[in-house]
TIFI-906372 format. One record per residue (C-alpha): residue number from 1; x, y, z. Coordinates in Angstrom, 1 decimal, padded with zeros to 4 digits. Layout:
+-------+--------+--------+--------+
! domar !      X !      Y !      Z !
+-------+--------+--------+--------+
!   NUM !      X !      Y !      Z !
...
+-------+--------+--------+--------+
END
This chain:
+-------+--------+--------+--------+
! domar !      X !      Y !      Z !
+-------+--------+--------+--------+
!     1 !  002.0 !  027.6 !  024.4 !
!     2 !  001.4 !  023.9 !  023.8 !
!     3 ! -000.9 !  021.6 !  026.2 !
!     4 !  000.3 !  018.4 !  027.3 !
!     5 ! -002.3 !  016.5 !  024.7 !
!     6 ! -000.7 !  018.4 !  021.8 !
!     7 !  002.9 !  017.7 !  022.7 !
!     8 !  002.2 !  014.3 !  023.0 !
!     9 !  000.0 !  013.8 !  019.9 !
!    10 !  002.9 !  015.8 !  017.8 !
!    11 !  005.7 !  013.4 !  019.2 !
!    12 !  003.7 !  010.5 !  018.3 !
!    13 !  002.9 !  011.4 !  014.8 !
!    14 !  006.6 !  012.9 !  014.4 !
!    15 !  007.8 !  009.0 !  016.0 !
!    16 !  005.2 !  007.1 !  013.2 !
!    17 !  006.9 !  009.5 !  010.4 !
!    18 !  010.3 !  008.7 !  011.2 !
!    19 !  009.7 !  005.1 !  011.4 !
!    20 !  009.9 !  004.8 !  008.0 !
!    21 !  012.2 !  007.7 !  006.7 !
!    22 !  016.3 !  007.2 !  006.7 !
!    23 !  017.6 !  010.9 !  005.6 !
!    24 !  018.1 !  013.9 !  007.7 !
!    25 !  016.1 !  016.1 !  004.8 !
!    26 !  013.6 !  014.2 !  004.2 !
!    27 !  012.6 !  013.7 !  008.3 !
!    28 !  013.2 !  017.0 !  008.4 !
!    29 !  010.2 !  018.1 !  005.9 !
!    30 !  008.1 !  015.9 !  008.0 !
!    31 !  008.8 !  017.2 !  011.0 !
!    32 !  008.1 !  020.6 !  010.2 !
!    33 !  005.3 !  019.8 !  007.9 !
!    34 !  003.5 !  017.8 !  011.3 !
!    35 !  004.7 !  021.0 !  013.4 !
!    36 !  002.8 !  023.8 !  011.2 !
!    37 ! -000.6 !  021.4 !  010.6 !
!    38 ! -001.1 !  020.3 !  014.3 !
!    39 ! -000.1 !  024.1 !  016.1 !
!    40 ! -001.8 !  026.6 !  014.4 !
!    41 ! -000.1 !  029.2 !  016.2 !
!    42 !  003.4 !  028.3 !  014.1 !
!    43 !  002.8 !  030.5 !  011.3 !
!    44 !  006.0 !  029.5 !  010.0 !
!    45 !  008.7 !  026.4 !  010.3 !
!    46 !  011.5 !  025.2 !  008.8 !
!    47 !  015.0 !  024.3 !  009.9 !
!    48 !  018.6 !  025.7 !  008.8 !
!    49 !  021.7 !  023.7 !  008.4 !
!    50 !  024.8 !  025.1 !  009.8 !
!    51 !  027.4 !  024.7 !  007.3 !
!    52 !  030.6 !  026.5 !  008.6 !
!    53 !  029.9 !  029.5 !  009.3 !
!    54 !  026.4 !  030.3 !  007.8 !
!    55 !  023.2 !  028.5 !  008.6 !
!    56 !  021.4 !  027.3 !  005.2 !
!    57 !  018.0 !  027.0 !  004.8 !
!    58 !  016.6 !  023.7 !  004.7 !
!    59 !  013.2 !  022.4 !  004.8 !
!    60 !  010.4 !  024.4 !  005.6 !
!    61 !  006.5 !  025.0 !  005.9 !
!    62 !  005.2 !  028.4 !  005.2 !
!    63 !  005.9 !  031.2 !  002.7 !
!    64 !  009.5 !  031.4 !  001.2 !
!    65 !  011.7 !  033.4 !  003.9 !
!    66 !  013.4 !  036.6 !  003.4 !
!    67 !  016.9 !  034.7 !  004.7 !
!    68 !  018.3 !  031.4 !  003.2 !
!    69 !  021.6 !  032.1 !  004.7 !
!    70 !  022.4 !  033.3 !  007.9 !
!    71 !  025.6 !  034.5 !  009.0 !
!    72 !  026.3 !  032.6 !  012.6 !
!    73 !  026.3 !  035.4 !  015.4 !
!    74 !  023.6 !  037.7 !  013.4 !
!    75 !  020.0 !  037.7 !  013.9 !
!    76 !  018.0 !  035.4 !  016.5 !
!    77 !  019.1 !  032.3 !  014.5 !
!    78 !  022.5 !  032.7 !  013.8 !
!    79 !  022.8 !  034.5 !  017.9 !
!    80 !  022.2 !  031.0 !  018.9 !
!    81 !  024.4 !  029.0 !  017.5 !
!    82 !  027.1 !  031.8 !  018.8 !
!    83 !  026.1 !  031.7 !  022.0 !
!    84 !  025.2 !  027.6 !  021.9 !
!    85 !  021.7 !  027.9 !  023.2 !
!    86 !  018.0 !  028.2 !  022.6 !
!    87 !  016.3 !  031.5 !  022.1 !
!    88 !  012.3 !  032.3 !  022.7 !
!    89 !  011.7 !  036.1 !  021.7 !
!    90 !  008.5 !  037.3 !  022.9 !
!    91 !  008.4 !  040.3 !  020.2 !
!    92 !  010.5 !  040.5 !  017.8 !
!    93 !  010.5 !  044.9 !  017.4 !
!    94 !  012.3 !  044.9 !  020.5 !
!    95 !  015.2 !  042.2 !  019.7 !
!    96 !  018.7 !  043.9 !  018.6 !
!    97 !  019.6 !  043.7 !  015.1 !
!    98 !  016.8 !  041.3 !  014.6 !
!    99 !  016.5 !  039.8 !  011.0 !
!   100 !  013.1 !  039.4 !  009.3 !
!   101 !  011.8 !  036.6 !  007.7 !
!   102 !  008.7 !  038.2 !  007.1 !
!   103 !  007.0 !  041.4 !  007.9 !
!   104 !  004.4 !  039.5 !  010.1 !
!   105 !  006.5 !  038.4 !  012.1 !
!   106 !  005.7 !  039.2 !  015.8 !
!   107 !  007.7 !  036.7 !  017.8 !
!   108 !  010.1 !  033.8 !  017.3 !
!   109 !  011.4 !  030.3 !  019.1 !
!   110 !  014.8 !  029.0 !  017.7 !
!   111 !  015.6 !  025.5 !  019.3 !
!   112 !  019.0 !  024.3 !  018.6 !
!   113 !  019.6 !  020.7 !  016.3 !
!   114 !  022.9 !  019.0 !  017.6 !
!   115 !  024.5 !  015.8 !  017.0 !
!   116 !  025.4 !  012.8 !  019.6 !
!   117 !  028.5 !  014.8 !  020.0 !
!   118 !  027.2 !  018.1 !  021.5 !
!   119 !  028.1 !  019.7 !  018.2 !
!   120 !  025.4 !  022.1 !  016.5 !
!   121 !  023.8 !  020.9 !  013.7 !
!   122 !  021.4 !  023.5 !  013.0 !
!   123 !  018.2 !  024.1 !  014.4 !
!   124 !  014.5 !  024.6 !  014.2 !
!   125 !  013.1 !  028.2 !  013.5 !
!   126 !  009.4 !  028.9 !  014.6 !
!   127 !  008.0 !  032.5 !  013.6 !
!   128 !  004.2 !  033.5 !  015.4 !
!   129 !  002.1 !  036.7 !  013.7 !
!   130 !  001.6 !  037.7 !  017.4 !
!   131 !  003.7 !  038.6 !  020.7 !
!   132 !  004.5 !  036.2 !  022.8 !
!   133 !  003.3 !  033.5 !  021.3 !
!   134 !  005.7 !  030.7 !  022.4 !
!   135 !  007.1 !  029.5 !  025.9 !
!   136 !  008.8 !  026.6 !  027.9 !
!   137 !  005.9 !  024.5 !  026.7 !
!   138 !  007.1 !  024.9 !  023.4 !
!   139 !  011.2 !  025.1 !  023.7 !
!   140 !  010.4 !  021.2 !  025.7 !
!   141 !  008.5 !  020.1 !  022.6 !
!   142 !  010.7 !  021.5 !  019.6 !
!   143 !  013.9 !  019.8 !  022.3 !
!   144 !  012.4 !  016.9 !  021.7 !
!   145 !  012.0 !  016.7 !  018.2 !
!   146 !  015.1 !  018.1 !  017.4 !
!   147 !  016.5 !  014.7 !  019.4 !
!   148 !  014.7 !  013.1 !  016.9 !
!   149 !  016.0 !  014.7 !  014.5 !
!   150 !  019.6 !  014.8 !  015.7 !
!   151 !  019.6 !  010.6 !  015.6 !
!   152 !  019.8 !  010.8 !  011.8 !
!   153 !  023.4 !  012.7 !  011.8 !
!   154 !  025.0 !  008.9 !  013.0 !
!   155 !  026.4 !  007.5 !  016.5 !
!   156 !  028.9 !  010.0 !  018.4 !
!   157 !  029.5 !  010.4 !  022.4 !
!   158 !  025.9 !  008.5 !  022.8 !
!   159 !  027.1 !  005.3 !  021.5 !
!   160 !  029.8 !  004.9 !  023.6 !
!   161 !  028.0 !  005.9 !  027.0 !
!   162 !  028.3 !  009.3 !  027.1 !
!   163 !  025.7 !  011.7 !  025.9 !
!   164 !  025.5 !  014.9 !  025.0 !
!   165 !  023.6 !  017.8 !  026.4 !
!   166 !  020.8 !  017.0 !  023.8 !
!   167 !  019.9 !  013.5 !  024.6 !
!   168 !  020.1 !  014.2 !  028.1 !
!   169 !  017.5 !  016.8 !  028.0 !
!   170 !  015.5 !  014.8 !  025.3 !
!   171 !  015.7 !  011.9 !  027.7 !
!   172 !  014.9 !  013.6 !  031.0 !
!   173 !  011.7 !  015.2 !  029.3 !
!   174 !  010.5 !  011.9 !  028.1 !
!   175 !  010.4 !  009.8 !  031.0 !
!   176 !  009.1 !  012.5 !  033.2 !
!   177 !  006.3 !  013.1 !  030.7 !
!   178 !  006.3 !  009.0 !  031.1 !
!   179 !  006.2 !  008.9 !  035.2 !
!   180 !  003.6 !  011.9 !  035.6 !
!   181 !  001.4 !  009.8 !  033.2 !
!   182 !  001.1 !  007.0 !  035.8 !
!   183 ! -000.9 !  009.8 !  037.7 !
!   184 !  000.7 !  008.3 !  040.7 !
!   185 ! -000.9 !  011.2 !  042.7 !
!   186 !  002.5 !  010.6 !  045.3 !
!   187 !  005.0 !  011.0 !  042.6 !
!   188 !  003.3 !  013.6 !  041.3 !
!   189 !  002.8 !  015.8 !  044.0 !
!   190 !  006.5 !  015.3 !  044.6 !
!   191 !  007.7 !  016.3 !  041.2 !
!   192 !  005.2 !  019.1 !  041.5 !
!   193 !  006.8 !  020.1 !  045.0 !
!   194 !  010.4 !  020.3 !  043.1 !
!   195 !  009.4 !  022.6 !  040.4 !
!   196 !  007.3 !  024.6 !  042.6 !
!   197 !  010.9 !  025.1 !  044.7 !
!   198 !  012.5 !  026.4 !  042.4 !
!   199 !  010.5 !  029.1 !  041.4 !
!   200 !  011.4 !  032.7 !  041.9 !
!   201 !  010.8 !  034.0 !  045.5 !
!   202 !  012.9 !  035.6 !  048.3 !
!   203 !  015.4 !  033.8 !  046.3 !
!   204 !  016.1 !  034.6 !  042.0 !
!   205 !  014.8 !  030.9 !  040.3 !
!   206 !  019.1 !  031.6 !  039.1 !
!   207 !  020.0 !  031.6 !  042.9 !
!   208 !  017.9 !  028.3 !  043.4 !
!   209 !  019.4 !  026.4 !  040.6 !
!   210 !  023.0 !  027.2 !  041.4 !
!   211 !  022.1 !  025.8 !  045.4 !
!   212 !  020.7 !  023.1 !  043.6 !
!   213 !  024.0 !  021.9 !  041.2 !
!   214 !  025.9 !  022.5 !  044.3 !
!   215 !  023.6 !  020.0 !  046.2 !
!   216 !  023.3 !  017.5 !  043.1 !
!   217 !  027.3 !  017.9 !  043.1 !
!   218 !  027.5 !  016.7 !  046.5 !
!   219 !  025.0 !  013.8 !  046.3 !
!   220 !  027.1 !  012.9 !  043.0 !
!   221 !  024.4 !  012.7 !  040.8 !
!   222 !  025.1 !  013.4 !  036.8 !
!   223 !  021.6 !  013.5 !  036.3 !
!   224 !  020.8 !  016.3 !  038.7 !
!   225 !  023.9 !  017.9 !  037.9 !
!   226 !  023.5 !  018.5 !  034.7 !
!   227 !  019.5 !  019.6 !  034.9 !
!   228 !  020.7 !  022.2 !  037.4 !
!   229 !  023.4 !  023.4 !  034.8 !
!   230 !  020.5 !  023.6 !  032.4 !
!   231 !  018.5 !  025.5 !  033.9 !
!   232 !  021.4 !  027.7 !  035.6 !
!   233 !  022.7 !  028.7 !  032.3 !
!   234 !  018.7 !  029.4 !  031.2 !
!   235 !  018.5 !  031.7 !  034.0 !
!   236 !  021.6 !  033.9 !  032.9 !
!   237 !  024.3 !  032.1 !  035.0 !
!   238 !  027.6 !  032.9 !  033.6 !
!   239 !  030.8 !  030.4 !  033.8 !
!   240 !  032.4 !  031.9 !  036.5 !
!   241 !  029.3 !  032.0 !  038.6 !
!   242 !  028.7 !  028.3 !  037.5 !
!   243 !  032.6 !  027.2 !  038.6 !
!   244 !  032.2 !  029.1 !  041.9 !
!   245 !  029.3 !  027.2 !  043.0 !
!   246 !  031.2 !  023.8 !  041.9 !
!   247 !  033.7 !  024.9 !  043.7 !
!   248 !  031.5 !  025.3 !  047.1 !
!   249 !  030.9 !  021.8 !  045.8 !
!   250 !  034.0 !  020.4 !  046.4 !
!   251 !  034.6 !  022.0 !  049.7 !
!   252 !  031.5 !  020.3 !  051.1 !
!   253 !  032.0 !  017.1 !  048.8 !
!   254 !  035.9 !  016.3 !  049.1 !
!   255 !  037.5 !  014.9 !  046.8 !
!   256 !  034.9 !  011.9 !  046.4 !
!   257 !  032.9 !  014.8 !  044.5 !
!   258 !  035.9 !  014.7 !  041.7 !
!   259 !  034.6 !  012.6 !  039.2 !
!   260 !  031.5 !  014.0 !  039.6 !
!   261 !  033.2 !  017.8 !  038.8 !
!   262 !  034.3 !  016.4 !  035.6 !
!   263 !  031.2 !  015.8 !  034.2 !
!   264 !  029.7 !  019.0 !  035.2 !
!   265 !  033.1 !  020.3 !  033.5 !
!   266 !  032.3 !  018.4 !  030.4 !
!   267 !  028.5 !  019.4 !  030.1 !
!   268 !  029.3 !  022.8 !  030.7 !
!   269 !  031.4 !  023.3 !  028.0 !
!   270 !  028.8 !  022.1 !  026.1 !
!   271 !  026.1 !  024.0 !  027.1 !
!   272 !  028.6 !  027.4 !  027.0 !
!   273 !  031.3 !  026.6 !  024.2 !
!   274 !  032.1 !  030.2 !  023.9 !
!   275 !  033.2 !  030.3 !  027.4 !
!   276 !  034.9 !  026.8 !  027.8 !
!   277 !  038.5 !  027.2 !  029.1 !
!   278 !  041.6 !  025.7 !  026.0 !
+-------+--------+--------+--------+
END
């Protein structure tokens, strides 16, 4: 778990480091090297490269891993660059055809790195000597810096007005971070009602999100839109559960909801490559 005063005095350290650096290895080390001295509880670090269809060790802090390469689809790490999304394993023992870096070991965060693009990079592995050691708190930290990190690999879909499921969550978790700090005590008991809605209740939190994309669909807002998909494909949503409740979309929307549909399309793909429709 990481508090609101950590997150923010690891992104500002990370932001002063990267000021100055110009390589994706070498702002790399630095991340991980601020990461492992400022959360104690990140016994280990480091990020892998994917490089076709193996994940490469790259910088690290910590004691030397068991794995430098990583077969993509085996293990935690190379599961989630197969299945295209993050992966927080409270203990490790109970993970199938889990890969050990070390035998202490207890639980694991992977966050995935990816370009302006959408495309993986690689990502940033986090290993904790006890269970359940890390959380959203930490997943909406290691996002962030892995946006960081992701500006080094050059200008792609970003540049040209359309970013990729990365910055947008990168982006959305900065400037909330930025309109709670106002301590507006309106605007923050309002962002405090949303999350508190979508919590599990009568209704699964998956149920919730999947009324809310059909609602941000409707209303035609991208932003909501894809937030919803996020957190609908977090909760287990598959594609065709996803498509059916764009589809309710469109029924209520009309056809003024079409552009609208596209980007969901687009983001989805993204956010589910192994699913996406040729």
């Amino acid at each position: 778990m990481v508090t609101p005063q950590q997150a923010g005095e690891v992104l500002a350290e990370v932001d002063k480091a990267l000021a100055s650096i110009s390589g994706a290895e070498e702002a790399a080390a630095e991340c991980m090297r601020i990461l492992a001295e400022r959360l104690k509880s990140y016994k280990w670090v480091g990020v892998y490269w994917l490089r076709g269809d193996e994940l490469i060790l790259g910088p690290y802090a910590g004691e030397p891993p068991a794995h430098v390469r990583i077969p993509v689809g085996k293990g935690v790490c190379g599961a989630a660059v197969a299945q295209g999304r993050n992966r927080i394993v409270p203990d490790v023992s109970l993970e199938p055809g889990y890969l050990p870096c070390s035998e202490h070991t207890r639980s694991e965060i992977v966050v995935l790195i990816r370009d302006d693009d959408g495309g993986i990079l690689g990502q940033i592995d986090v290993d904790g000597h006890e269970k359940n050691v890390f959380d959203h708190t930490d997943e909406r930290l290691l996002t962030r810096v892995a946006a960081r990190l992701s500006a080094f690999a050059g200008q792609g879909a970003h540049a040209r007005g359309n970013p990729s499921a990365e910055h947008l969550r990168g982006y959305r978790l900065d400037m909330n971070e930025r309109i709670l700090a106002e301590g507006h005590r309106g605007i923050n008991r309002f962002f405090a009602l949303d999350t508190d809605a979508y919590r599990a209740g009568a209704l699964p939190a998956g149920t919730k999100e999947l009324m809310g994309l059909v609602g941000s669909t409707v209303l035609r807002c991208n932003d909501c839109i894809f937030y919803h998909l996020d957190r609908s494909v977090a909760e287990g949503a598959t594609r065709a559960q996803i498509v059916e409740a764009l589809h309710i979309a469109l029924v209520i929307g009309g056809s003024i909801v079409i552009p609208h549909l596209r980007f969901a399309f687009e983001k989805l793909d993204e956010l589910l490559p192994g699913e996406a429709k040729k």
